[in-house]
One Martini backbone bead per residue (centre of mass of N, CA, C, O) as a GRO file, in nm:
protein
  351
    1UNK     BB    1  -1.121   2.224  -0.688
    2UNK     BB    2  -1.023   1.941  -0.741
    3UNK     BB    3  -0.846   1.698  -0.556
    4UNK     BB    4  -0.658   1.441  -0.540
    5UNK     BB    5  -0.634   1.446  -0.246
    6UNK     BB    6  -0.852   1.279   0.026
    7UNK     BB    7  -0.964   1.197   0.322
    8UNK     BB    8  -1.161   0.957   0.537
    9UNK     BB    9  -1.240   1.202   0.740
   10UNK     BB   10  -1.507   1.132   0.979
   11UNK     BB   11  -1.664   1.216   1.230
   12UNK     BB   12  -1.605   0.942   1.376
   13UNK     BB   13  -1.309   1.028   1.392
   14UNK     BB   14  -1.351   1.296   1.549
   15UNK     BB   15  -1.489   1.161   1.799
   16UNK     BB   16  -1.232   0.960   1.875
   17UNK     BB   17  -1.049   1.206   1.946
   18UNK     BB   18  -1.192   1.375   2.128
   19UNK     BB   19  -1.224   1.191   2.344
   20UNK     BB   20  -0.923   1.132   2.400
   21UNK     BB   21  -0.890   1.452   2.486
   22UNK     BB   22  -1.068   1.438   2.699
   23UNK     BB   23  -0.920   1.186   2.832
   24UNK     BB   24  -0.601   1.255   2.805
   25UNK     BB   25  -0.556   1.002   2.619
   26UNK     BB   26  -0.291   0.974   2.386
   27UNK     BB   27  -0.130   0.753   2.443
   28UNK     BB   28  -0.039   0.468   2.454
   29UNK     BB   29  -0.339   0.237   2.494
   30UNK     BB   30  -0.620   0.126   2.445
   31UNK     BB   31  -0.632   0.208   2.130
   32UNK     BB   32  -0.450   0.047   2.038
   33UNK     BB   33  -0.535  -0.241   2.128
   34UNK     BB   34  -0.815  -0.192   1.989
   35UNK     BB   35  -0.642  -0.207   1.686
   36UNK     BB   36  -0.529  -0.459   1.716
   37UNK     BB   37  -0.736  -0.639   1.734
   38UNK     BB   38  -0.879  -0.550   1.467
   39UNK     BB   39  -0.647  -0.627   1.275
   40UNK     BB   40  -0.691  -0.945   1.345
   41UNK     BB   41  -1.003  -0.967   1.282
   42UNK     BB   42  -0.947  -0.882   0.962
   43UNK     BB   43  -0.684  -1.068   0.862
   44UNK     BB   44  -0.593  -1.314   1.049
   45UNK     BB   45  -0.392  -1.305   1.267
   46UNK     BB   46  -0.129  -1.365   1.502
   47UNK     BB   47  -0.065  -1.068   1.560
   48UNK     BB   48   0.042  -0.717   1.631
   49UNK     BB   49   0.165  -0.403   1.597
   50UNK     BB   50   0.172  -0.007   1.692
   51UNK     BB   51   0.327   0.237   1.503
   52UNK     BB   52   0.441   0.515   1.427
   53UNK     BB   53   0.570   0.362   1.161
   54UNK     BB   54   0.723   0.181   0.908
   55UNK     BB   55   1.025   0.284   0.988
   56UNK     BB   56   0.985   0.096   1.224
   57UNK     BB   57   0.886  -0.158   1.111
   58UNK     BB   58   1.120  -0.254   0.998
   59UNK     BB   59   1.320  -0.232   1.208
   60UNK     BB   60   1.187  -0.504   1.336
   61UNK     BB   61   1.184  -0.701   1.118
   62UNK     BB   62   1.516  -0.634   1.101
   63UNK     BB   63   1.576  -0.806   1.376
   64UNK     BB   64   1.445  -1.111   1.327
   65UNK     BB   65   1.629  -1.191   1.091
   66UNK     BB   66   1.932  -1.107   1.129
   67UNK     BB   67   2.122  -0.991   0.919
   68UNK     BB   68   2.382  -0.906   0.756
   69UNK     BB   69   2.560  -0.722   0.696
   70UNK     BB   70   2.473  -0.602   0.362
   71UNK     BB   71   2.243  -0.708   0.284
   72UNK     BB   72   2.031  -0.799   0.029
   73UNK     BB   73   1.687  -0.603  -0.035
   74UNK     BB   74   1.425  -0.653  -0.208
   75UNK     BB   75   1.258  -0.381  -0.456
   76UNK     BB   76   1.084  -0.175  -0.573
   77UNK     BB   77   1.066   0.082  -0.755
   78UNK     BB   78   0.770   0.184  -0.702
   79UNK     BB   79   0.833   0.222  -0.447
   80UNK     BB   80   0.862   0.397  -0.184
   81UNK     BB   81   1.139   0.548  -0.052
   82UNK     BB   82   1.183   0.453   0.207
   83UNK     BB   83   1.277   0.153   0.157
   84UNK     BB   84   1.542   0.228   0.109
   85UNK     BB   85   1.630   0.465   0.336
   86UNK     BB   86   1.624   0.195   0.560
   87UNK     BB   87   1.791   0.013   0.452
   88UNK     BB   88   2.043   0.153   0.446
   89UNK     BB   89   2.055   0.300   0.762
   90UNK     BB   90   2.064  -0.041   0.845
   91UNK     BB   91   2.298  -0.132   0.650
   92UNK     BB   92   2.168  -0.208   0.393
   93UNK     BB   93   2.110  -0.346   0.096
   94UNK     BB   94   1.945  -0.204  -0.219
   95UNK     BB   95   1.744  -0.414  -0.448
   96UNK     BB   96   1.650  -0.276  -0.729
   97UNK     BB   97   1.347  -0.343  -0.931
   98UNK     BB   98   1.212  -0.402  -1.174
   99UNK     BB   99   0.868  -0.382  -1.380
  100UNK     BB  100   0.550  -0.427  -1.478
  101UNK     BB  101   0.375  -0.219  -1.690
  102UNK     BB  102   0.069  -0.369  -1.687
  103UNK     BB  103   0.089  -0.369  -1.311
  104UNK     BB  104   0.380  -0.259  -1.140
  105UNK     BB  105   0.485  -0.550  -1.078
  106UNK     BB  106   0.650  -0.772  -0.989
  107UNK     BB  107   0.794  -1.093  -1.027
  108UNK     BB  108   0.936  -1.384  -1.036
  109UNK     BB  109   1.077  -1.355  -1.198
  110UNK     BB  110   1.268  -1.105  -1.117
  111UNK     BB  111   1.291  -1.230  -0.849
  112UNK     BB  112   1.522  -1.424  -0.941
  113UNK     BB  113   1.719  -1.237  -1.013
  114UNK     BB  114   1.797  -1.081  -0.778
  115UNK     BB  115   1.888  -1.314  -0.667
  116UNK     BB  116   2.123  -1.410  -0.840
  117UNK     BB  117   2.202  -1.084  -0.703
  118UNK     BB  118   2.190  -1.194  -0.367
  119UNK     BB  119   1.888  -1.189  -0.270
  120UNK     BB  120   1.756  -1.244   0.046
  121UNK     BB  121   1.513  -1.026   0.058
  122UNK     BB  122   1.174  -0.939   0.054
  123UNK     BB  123   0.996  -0.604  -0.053
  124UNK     BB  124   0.637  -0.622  -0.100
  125UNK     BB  125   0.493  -0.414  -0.316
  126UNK     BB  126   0.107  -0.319  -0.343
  127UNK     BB  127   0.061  -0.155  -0.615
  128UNK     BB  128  -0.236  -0.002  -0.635
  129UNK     BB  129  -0.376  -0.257  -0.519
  130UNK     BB  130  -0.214  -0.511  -0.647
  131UNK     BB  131  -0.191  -0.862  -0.651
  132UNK     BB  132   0.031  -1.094  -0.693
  133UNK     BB  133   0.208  -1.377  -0.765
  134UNK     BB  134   0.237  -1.560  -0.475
  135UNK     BB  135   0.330  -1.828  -0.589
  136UNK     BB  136   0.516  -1.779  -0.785
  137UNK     BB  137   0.693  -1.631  -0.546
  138UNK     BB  138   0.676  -1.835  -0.296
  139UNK     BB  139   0.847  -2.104  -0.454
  140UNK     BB  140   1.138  -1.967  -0.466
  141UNK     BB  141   1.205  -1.915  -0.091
  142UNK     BB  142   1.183  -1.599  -0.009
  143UNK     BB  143   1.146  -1.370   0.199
  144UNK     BB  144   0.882  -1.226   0.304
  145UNK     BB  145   0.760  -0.852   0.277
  146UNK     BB  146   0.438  -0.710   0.335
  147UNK     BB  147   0.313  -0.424   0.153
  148UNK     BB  148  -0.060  -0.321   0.256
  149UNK     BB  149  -0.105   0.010   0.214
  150UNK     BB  150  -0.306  -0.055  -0.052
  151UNK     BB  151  -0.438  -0.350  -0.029
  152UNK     BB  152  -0.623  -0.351   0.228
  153UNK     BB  153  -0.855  -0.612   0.181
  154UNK     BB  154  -0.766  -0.812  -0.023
  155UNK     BB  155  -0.789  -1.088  -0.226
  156UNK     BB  156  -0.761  -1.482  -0.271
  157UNK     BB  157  -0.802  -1.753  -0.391
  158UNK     BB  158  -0.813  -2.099  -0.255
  159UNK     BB  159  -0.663  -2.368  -0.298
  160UNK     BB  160  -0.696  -2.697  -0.368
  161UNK     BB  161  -0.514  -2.969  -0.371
  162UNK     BB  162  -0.620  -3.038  -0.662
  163UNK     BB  163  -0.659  -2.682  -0.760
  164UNK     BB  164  -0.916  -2.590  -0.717
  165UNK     BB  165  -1.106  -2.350  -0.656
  166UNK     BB  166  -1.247  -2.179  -0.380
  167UNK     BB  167  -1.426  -1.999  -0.141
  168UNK     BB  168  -1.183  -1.927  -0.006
  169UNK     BB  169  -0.976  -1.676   0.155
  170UNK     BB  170  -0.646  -1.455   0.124
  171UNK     BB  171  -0.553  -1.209   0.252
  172UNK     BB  172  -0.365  -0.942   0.231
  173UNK     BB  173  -0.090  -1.007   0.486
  174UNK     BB  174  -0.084  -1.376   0.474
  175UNK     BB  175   0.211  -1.441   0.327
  176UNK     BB  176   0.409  -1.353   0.485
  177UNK     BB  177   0.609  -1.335   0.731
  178UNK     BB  178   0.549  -0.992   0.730
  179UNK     BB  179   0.364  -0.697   0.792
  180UNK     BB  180   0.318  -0.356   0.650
  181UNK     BB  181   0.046  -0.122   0.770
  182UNK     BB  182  -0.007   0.172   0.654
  183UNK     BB  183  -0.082   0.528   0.828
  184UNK     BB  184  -0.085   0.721   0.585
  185UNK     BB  185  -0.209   0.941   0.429
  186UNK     BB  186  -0.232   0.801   0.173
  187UNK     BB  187  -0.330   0.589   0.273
  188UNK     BB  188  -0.622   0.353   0.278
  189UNK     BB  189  -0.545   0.350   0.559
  190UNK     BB  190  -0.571   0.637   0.833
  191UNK     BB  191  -0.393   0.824   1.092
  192UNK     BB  192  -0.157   1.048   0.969
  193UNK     BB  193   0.027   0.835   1.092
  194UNK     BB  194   0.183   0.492   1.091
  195UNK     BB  195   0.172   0.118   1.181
  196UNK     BB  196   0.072  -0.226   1.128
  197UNK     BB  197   0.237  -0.519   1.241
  198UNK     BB  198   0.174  -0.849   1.122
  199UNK     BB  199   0.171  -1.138   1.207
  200UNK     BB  200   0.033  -1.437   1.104
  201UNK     BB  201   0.190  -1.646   1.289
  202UNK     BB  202   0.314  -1.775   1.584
  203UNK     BB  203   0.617  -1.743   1.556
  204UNK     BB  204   0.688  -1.491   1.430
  205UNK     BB  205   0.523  -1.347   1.687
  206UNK     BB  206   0.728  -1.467   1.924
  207UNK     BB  207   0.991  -1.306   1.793
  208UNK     BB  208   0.858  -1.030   1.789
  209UNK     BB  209   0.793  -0.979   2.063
  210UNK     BB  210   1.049  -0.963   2.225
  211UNK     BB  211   1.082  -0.635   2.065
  212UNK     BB  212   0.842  -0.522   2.154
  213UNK     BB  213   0.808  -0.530   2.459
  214UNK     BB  214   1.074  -0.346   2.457
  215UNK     BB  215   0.930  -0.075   2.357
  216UNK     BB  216   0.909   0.214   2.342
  217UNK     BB  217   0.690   0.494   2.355
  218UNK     BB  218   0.845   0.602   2.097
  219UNK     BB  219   0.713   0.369   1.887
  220UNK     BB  220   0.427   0.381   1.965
  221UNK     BB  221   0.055   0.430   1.889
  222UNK     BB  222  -0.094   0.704   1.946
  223UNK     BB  223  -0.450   0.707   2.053
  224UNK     BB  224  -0.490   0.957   1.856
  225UNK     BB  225  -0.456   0.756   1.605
  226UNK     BB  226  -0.566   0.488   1.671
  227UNK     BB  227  -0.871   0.602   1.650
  228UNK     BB  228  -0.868   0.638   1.339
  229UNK     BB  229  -0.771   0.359   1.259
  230UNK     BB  230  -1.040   0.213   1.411
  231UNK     BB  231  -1.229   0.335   1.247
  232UNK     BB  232  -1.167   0.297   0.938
  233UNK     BB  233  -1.143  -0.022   0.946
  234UNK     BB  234  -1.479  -0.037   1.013
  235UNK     BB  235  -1.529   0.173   0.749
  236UNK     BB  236  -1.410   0.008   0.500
  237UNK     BB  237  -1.625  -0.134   0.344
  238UNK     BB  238  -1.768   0.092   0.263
  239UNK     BB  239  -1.569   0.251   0.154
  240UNK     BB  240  -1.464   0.072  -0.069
  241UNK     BB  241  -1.718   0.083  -0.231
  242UNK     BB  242  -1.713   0.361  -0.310
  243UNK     BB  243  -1.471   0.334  -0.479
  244UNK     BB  244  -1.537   0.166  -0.668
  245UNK     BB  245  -1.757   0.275  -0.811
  246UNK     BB  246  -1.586   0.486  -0.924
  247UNK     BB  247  -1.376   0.286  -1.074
  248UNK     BB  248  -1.565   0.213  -1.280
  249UNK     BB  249  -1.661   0.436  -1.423
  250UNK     BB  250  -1.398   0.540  -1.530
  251UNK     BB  251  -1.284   0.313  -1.692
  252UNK     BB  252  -1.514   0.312  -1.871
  253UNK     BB  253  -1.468   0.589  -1.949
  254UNK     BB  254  -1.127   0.479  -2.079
  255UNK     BB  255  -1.253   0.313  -2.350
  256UNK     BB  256  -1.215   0.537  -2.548
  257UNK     BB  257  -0.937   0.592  -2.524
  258UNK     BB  258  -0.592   0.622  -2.529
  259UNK     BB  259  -0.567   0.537  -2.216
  260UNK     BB  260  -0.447   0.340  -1.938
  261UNK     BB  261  -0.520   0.062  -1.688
  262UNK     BB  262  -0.428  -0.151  -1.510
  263UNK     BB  263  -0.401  -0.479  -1.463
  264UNK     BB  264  -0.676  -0.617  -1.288
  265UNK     BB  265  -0.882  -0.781  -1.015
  266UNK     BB  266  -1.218  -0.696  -0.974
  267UNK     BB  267  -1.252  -0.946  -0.794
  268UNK     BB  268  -1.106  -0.864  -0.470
  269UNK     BB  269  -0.770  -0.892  -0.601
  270UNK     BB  270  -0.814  -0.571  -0.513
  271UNK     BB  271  -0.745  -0.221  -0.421
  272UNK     BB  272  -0.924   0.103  -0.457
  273UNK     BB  273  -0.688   0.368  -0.363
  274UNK     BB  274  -0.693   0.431  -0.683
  275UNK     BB  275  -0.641   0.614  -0.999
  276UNK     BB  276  -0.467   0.508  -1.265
  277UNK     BB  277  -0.316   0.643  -1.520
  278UNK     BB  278  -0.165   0.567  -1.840
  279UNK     BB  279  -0.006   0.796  -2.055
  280UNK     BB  280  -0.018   0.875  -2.441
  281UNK     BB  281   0.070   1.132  -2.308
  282UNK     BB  282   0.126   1.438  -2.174
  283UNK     BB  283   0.124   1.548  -1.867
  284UNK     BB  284   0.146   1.816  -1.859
  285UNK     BB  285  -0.129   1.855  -2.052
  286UNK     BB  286  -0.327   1.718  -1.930
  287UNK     BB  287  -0.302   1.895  -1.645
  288UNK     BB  288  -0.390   2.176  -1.794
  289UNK     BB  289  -0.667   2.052  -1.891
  290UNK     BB  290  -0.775   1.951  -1.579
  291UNK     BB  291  -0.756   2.252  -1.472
  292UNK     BB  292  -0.953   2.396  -1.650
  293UNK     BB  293  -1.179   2.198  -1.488
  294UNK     BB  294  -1.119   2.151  -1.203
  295UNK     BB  295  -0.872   1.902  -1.203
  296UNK     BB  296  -0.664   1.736  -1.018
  297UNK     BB  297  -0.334   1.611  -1.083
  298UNK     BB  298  -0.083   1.351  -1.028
  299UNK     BB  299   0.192   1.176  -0.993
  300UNK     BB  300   0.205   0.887  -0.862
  301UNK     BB  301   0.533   0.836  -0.876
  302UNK     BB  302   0.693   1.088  -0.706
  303UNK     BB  303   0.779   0.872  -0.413
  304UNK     BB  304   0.930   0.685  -0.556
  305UNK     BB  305   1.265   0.516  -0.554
  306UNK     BB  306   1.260   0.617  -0.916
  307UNK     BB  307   1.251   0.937  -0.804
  308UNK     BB  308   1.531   0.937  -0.634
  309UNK     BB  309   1.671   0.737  -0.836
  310UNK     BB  310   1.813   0.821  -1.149
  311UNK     BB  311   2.017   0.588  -1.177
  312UNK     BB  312   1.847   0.365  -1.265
  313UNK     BB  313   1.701   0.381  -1.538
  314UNK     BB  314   1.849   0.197  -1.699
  315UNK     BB  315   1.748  -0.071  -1.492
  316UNK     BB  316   1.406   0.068  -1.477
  317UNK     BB  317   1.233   0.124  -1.703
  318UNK     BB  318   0.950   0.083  -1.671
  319UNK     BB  319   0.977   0.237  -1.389
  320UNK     BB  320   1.001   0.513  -1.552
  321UNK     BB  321   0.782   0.542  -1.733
  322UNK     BB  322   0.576   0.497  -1.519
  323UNK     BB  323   0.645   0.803  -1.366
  324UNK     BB  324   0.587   0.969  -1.630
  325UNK     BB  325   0.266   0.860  -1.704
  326UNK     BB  326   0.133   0.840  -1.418
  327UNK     BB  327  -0.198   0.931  -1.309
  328UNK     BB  328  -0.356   1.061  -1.050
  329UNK     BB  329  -0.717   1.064  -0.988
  330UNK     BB  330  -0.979   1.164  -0.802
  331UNK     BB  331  -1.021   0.931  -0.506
  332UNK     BB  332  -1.290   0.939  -0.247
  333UNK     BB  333  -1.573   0.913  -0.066
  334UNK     BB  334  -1.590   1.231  -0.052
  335UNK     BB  335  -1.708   1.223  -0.331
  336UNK     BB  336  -1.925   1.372  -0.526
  337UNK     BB  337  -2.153   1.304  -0.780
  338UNK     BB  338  -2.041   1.558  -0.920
  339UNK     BB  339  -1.736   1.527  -0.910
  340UNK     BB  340  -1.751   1.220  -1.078
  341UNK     BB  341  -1.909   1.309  -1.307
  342UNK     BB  342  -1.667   1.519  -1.407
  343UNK     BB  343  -1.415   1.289  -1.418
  344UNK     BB  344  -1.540   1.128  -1.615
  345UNK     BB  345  -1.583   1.335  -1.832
  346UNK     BB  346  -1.283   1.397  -1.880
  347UNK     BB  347  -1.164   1.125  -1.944
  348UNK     BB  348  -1.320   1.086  -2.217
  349UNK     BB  349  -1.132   1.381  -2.365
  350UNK     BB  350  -0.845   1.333  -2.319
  351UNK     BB  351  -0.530   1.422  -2.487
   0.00000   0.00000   0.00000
C-alpha cells in the first residue's frame, strides 16, 4: 500500500540526530541557533526563533500586538484547527471565514467582510501551498500574522513604482507582521513538532525579542529536533524540485478526468506540499478504489477548522464543501518512480 503521507527523513536527517544523541546535547543549543540563522538566510527575515510548537509561537505573536481580551482574530475555515483552539484559549474571539472553492483561501473581499464584523487581525493560512493576493489583503490596512507551513519556499515577483514586474522575488513569510513555519509532522518541512517564528522587519523583531529572550527553556525548541528541521531546509530545493515533478505528472494526469485541482500559480508562486483533487463523485468511492490499487488517500481537510466546527457549515458553504470533496494522494520525495507512475495511472481512471 502506498500511504498518503510520509516524512522527508532522510539518512542526513537521521545522521543529524544521531550526533546529538551522541554528543548528548538534545535541548535548546547550538543547532536550534544554527536552524535560526538558516531560517533568516532562507528567507530573508529579520530575526526569527525555534518553538517548541505553532501553538506556542501564536502565543507570543498576541504578546506583541498585546489586544483587548475577547477580540475577534480571523482565520480560514481550511486552517489547521490548532488556530481556532489557541485564540479561543488564549481570551480571543475566532472569526472564521469562508474560502474560495477555486483555491481554497480567503480573499481580500471575505477578509473585508470580517473586518466590518469586527475582525482585528488575520491569520492568513497558505492552504496547499498556495500563496494569496497578498497586495489587495494588504491594502485593506489590517494586520496580518501568516502561517507559511505549507507554503515555504513560495514567492512572487515583485512589482516596480511603475507597475511592471521585476525579476526579483518575495518569499511567502515577509508579507505580514510576523510569520509562523511550522515543523509538524506533516508540515513541508518536518522537524517531528516545533516551528520557527519570524520577524520580517527589524521593529517587529525588536518588540518580539522582548518576550522570547525571557523565554522558558520548555518553549524553546529542542536541538534533537532542531538537526532535523536544519537539515530538512538545507535540502528544500532539492525535496521541492522533486515534488513538483511529481506534481506536474498527477495534474496532466487529470486533465482528461472528470475531477479538478485547486487553481494555482505553477512558476514559483506556490509549494507542492500535497496533490489535493476536489472530487466531482463519492470520496468513500474513489477511497475504496484507490485502495483496491493498494494507494492510500485521505480527505485533505480532516483537521481544519470547518471539520472541528461543524456548527459553521451553514455560513462556510464553500469550505464544507470542499472538506467533504477534496483527497489528499500520496506526494512526497520518498515516492519511487514506480510508485508515481502507479498513481499517475490511477488518477487517469477515478470514478
Amino acid at each position: 500500500m502506498i500511504q498518503t503521507y510520509s516524512s522527508t527523513i532522510r539518512r542526513k536527517e537521521m545522521d543529524a540526530v544521531l550526533t546529538c544523541m551522541v554528543d548528548e546535547k538534545i535541548g535548546p543549543g547550538e543547532l536550534n541557533a544554527r536552524l535560526i540563522q538558516t531560517v533568516k538566510e532562507f528567507f530573508k527575515c529579520d530575526g526569527a526563533v525555534a518553538l517548541r510548537s505553532p501553538a506556542v509561537a501564536l502565543k507570543y505573536i498576541l504578546l506583541c500586538f498585546d489586544l483587548e481580551p475577547k477580540s475577534k482574530i480571523m482565520i480560514s475555515a481550511l486552517a489547521p484547527a490548532w488556530h481556532y483552539q489557541v485564540i479561543e484559549s488564549l481570551g480571543y474571539e475566532p472569526l472564521v471565514l469562508d474560502v474560495q472553492e477555486v483555491d481554497g483561501l480567503v480573499n481580500a473581499e471575505i477578509v473585508h467582510q470580517g473586518m466590518l464584523a469586527g475582525g482585528r487581525l488575520l491569520l492568513l493560512h497558505e492552504t496547499e501551498g498556495i500563496l494569496p493576493d497578498y497586495e489587495a489583503i494588504m491594502a485593506l490596512g489590517v494586520p496580518v500574522i501568516e502561517d507559511v507551513s505549507q507554503s515555504a519556499g513560495a514567492s512572487v515577483a515583485i512589482k516596480n513604482e511603475d507597475g511592471t514586474v521585476s525579476d526579483a522575488r518575495k518569499k511567502a513569510g515577509l508579507f505580514g507582521v510576523y510569520s509562523i513555519l511550522g515543523l509538524e509532522e506533516k508540515d513541508v518541512i518536518t522537524a517531528g513538532g516545533g516551528a520557527v517564528l519570524m520577524a520580517p522587519n527589524r521593529r517587529e523583531w525588536l518588540i518580539l525579542k522582548k518576550f522570547t529572550d525571557e523565554a522558558p527553556l520548555t518553549d524553546l525548541l529542542p536541538d534533537i529536533n532542531s538537526a532535523l528541521a536544519w537539515v530538512q531546509l538545507k535540502e528544500f530545493n532539492r525535496n521541492e524540485t522533486t515534488r513538483r515533478e511529481i506534481f506536474n505528472m498527477y495534474q496532466h494526469s487529470c486533465m482528461i478526468g472528470r475531477h479538478k485541482t485547486f487553481a494555482r500559480d505553477m512558476e514559483g508562486a506556490s509549494t507542492m506540499c500535497s496533490f489535493p483533487l476536489i472530487l466531482n463523485s463519492s470520496f468513500k468511492d474513489v477511497k475504496a478504489y484507490t485502495a483496491r490499487k493498494d494507494i492510500e488517500i485521505q480527505l485533505a481537510f480532516a483537521g481544519s477548522v470547518i471539520a472541528l466546527k461543524d456548527e459553521l457549515s451553514s455560513t462556510c458553504i464553500h469550505a464544507k464543501s470542499l472538506l467533504l470533496r477534496t483527497a489528499h494522494f500520496p506526494l512526497y520525495p520518498r515516492l519511487t518512480q514506480a510508485q508515481a507512475a502507479k498513481v499517475v495511472k490511477v488518477l487517469g481512471t477515478l470514478p
